[in-house]
C-alpha positions in Angstrom: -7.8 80.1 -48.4 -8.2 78.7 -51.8 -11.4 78.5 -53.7 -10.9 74.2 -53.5 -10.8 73.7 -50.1 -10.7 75.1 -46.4 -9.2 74.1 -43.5 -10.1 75.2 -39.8 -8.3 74.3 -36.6 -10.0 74.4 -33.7 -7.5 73.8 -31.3 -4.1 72.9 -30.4 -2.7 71.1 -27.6 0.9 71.0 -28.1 2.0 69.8 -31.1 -1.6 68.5 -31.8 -4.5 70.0 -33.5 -7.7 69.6 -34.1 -10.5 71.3 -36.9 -12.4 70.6 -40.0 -11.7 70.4 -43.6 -14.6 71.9 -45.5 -14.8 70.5 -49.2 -18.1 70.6 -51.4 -19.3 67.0 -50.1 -19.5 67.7 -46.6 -16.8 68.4 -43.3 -13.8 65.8 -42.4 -13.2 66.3 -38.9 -9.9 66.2 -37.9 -7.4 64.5 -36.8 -9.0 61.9 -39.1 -8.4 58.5 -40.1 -9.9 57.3 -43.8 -10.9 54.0 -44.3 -8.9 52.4 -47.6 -11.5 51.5 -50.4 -8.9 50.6 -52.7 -11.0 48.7 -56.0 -14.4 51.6 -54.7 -15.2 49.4 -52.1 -14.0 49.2 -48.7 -14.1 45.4 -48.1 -16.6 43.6 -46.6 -18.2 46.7 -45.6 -21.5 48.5 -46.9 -20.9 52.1 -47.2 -23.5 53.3 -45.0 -21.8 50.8 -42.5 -18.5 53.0 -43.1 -20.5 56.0 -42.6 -21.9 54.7 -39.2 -18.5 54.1 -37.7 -18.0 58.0 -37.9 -15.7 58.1 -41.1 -16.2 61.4 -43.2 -14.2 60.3 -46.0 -12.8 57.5 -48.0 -9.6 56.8 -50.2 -9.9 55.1 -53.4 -6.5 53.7 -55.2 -5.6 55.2 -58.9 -3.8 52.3 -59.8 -6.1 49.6 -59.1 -8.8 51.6 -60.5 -7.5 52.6 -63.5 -6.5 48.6 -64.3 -10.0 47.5 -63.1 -12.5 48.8 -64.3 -10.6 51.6 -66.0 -11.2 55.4 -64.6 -13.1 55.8 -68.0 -15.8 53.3 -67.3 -16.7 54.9 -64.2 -16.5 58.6 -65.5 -19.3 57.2 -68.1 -21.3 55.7 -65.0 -21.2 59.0 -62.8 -18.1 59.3 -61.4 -16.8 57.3 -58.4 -19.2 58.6 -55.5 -22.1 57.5 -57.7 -20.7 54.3 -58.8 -19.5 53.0 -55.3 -23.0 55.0 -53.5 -20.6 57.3 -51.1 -21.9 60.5 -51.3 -19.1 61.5 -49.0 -15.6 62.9 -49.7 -13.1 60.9 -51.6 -9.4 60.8 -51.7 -7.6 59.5 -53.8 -4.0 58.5 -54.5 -1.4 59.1 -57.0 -0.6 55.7 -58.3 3.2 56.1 -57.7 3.2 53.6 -54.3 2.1 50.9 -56.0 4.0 51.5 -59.1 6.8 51.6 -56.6 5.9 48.7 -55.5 5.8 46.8 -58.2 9.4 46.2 -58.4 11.2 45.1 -61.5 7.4 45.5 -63.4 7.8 48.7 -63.7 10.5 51.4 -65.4 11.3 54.9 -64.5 11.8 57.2 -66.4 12.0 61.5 -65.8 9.1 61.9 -67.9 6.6 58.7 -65.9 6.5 55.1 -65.4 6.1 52.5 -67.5 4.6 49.1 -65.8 3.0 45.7 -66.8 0.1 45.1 -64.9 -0.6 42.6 -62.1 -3.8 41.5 -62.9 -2.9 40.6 -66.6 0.4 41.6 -67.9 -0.7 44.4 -69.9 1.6 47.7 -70.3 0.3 50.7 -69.1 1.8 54.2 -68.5 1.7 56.6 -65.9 2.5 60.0 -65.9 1.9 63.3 -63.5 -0.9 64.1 -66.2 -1.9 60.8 -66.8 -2.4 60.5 -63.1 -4.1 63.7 -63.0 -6.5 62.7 -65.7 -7.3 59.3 -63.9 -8.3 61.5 -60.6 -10.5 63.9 -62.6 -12.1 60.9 -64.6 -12.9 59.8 -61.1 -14.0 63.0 -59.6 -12.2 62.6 -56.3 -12.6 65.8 -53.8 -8.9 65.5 -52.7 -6.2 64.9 -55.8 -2.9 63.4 -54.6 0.0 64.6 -57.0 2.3 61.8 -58.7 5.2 61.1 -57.0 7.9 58.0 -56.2 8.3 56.3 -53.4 12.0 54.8 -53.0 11.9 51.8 -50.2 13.7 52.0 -47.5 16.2 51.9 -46.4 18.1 53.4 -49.3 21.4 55.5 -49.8 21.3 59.4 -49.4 21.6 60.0 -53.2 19.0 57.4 -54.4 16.7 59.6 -51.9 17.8 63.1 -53.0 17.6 62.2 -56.6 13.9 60.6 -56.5 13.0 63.6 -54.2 13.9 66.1 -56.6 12.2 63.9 -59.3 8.9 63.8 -57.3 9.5 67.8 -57.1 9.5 68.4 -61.0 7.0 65.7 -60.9 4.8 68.1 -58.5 4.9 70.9 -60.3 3.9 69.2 -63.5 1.2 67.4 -61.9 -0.3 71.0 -60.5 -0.2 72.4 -64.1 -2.0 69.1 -65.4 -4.4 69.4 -62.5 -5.6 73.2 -63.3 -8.3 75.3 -62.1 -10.8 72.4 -60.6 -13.2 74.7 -58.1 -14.7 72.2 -55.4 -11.4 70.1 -55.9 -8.2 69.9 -54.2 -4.7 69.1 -55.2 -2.4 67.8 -52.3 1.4 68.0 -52.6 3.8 65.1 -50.9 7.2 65.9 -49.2 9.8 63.2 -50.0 13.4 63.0 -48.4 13.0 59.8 -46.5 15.2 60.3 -43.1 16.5 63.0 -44.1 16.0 65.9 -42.4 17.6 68.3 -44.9 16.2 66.7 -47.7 13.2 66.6 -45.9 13.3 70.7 -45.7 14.5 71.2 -49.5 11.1 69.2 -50.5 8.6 71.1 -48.2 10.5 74.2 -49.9 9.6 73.1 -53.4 6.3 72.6 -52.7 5.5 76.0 -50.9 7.0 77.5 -53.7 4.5 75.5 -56.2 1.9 75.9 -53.4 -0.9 73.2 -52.7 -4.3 73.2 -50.9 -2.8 70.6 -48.4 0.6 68.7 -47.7 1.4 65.1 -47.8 4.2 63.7 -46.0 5.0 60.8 -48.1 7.9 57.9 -47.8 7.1 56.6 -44.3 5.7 53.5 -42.9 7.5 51.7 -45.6 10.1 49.6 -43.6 12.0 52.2 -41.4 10.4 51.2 -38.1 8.3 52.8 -35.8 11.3 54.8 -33.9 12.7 56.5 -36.9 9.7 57.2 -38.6 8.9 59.1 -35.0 11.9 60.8 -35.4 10.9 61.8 -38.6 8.4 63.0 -37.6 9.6 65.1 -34.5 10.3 67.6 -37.7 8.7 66.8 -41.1 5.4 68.3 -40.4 7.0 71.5 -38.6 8.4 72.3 -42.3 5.0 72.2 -43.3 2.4 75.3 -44.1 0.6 75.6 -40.4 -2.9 76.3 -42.2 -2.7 73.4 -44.1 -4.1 70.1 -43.7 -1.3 67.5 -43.0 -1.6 64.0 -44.4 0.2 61.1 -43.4 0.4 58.3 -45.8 0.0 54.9 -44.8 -0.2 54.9 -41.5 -0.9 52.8 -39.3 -1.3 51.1 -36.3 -2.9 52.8 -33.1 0.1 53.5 -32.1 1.5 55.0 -34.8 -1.8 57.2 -35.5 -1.2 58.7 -31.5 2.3 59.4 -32.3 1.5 61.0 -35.5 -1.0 63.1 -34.1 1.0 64.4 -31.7 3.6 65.4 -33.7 1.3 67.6 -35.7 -0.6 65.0 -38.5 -4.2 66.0 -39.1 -5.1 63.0 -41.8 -4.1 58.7 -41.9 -4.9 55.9 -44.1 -4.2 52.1 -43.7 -5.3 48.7 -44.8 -4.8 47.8 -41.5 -8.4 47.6 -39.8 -10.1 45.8 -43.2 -6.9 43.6 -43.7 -7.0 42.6 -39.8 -10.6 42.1 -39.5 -10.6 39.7 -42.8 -7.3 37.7 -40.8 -9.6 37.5 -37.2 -7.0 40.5 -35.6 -9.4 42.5 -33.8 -8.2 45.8 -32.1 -9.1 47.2 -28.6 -8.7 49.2 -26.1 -6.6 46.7 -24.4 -4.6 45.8 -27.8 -4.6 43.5 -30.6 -7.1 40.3 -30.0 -6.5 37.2 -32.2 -10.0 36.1 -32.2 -9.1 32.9 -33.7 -7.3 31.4 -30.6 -9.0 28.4 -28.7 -9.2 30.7 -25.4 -12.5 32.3 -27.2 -14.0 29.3 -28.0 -16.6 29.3 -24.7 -16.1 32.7 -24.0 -19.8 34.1 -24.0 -18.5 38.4 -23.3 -18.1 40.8 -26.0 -15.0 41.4 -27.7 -15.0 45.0 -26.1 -17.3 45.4 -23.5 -17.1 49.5 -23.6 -17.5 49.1 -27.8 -20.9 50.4 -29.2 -20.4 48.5 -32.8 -22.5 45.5 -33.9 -19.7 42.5 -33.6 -19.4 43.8 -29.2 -23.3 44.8 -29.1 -24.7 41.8 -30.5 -22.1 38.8 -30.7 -20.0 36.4 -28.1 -15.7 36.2 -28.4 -17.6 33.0 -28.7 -19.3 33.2 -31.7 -16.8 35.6 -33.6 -14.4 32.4 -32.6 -16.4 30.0 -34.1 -17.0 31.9 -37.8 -13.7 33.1 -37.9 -12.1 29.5 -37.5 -15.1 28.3 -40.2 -14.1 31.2 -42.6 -17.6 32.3 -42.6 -17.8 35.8 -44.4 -19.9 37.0 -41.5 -16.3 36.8 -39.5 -14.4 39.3 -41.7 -17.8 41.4 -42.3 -18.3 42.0 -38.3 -14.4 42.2 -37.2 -13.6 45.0 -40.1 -17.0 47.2 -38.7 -15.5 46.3 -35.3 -11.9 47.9 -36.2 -13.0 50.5 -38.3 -15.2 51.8 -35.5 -12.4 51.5 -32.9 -10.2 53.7 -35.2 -12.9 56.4 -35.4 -13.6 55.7 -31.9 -10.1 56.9 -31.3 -10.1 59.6 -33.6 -13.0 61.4 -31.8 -11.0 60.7 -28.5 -8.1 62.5 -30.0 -10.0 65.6 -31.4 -11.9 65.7 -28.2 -9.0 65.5 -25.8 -7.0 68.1 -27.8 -10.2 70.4 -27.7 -10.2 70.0 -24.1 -6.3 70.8 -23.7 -6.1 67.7 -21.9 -4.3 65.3 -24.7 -0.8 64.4 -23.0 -3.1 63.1 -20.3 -5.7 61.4 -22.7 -2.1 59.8 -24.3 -1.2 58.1 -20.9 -4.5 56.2 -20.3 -4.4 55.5 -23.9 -0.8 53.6 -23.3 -1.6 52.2 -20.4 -4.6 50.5 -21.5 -2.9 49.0 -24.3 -0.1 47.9 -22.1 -2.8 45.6 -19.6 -3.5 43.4 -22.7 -6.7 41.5 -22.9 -8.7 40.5 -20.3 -8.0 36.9 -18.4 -9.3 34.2 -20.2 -12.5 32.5 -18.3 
């Protein structure tokens, strides 16, 4: 184990595993999901709310930060624990997927990328040590090397030759990064579909050698089938005593596949962006609590969920603020899916301890597949 981080597991069940990540700032329990807090705040969420849905750690986004308010102003107020009051660990990202992103804003070069940013227009640069400055200036526990992110789909040399970029890039970006004790520098496989590829980058990367593995380039328009398939191997060519992050992901769905084919970390928009659009998920799948079926129904939104919008509020009501764009709406339905996520996480890491996950899996499908309860 490295001075920076250590990683436990528990069990295994299969493919699946559960343990802990120890870092300076406290244990992430795994398999884990972290809530996105991409501009250091998580929206419409307090961070002691976050806390209270069982989430040990957060992920803050480089590029937006370093555009707004700039990763020096908050290195001058305390770093970004103090300055967004989450005393918790933080992750943050490269930059490089929303460089990618940016389309024909940006230019690549082998040395970085040059983009105009989308708030204003101004030019900015970004670099592996660029990027690893920004993540020091913010003081994140978990440092994500630079990388790109081709979309897919895309031909087999446009893949190998941004690979082997985001390889060079890694190896710069884990000189830049340094000796940081209490931090941790995270590598990301590239190689989109490609299962050779695939192998060549988790290669390059054991042979730099990272305190945990990333497996980047998924979840960004392949579908759920190949990305499984994808999956079936990418995290087998992986260190075993390493944490194992996928990025971007996902649905419910996707985060039980993913787990069972050997992923101990997600992120996604997906519960904050859903809640602030009225989708609501649970146990029995993905409520639109904006639909005039809700609008006299006095039960919970999930009668077996402990968080504030089942315990305290109507379909009814949620209805009714949602349809009036009342912030109260997005406030409650985000606390109500990030607390189903971590409800699901525990139930993963608990079924897995108990060697009874493939079993666990099925109810877990089956629920979904019922669909919401009959209207009244």
């Amino acid at each position: 184990m490295t001075d920076r981080i250590s990683f436990h597991l528990d069990a295994t069940d299969g493919k699946a595993r559960t343990g802990k990540i120890q870092t300076t700032r406290g244990a992430i329990r795994t398999p884990a999901f972290m809530p996105v807090g991409t501009a250091a705040t998580v929206k419409g969420m307090m961070p002691e709310s976050v806390r209270a849905t069982g989430a040990d750690i957060l992920l803050g986004n480089t590029y937006h930060l370093m555009l707004r308010p700039t990763a020096e102003r908050i290195a001058r107020l305390g770093g970004l624990h103090g300055f967004m009051n989450w005393d918790g660990p933080i992750l943050t990202d490269s930059g490089g997927f929303q460089v990618m992103s940016l389309g024909a804003l940006r230019k690549l070069d082998e040395d970085g990328v040059t983009f105009k940013s989308h708030i204003d227009g101004s030019k900015h640069r970004l670099t592996p040590e660029r990027s690893m400055e920004i993540q020091a200036l913010l003081g994140s526990d978990i440092v994500m090397c630079f990388d790109e992110c081709p979309a897919l789909p895309a031909d087999r040399d446009r893949i190998a030759t941004s690979m082997e970029l985001s390889m060079r890039w890694a190896k710069r970006s884990k000189t830049a990064f340094g000796d940081r004790p209490g931090h941790a520098l995270f590598g990301i496989q590239q190689g989109g579909l490609e299962q050779d590829l695939r192998a060549q980058s988790a290669d390059a990367l054991r042979d730099i050698g990272f305190d945990g593995y990333a497996i980047g380039g998924l979840a960004v328009g392949e579908g759920q089938a190949a990305m499984f398939d994808c999956l079936d191997y990418a995290p087998d060519q992986l260190p075993v005593d390493r944490p194992r992050y996928l990025m971007g992901v996902g649905k419910p769905d996707d985060i039980v596949g993913a787990v069972a084919r050997g992923v101990d970390m997600m992120d996604c928009v997906l519960p904050s962006r859903s809640g602030r659009t009225g989708q609501a998920f649970t146990r029995r799948g993905v409520v639109n609590i904006r639909n005039a079926r809700h609008a006299d129904d006095p039960r919970p939104l999930d009668a077996e969920c402990a968080c504030p919008a089942c315990s305290s509020y109507s379909r009814a009501y949620l209805h009714h603020v949602s349809r009036s764009k009342e912030m109260i709406a997005g406030m409650l339905l985000t606390w109500h899916n990030l607390h189903y996520y971590q409800d699901l996480m525990a139930g993963m890491r608990g079924a897995i301890a108990a060697g009874t996950f493939d079993a666990w899996q099925a109810v877990f499908h089956a629920r979904r597949a019922e669909g919401d309860v009959e209207p009244i």
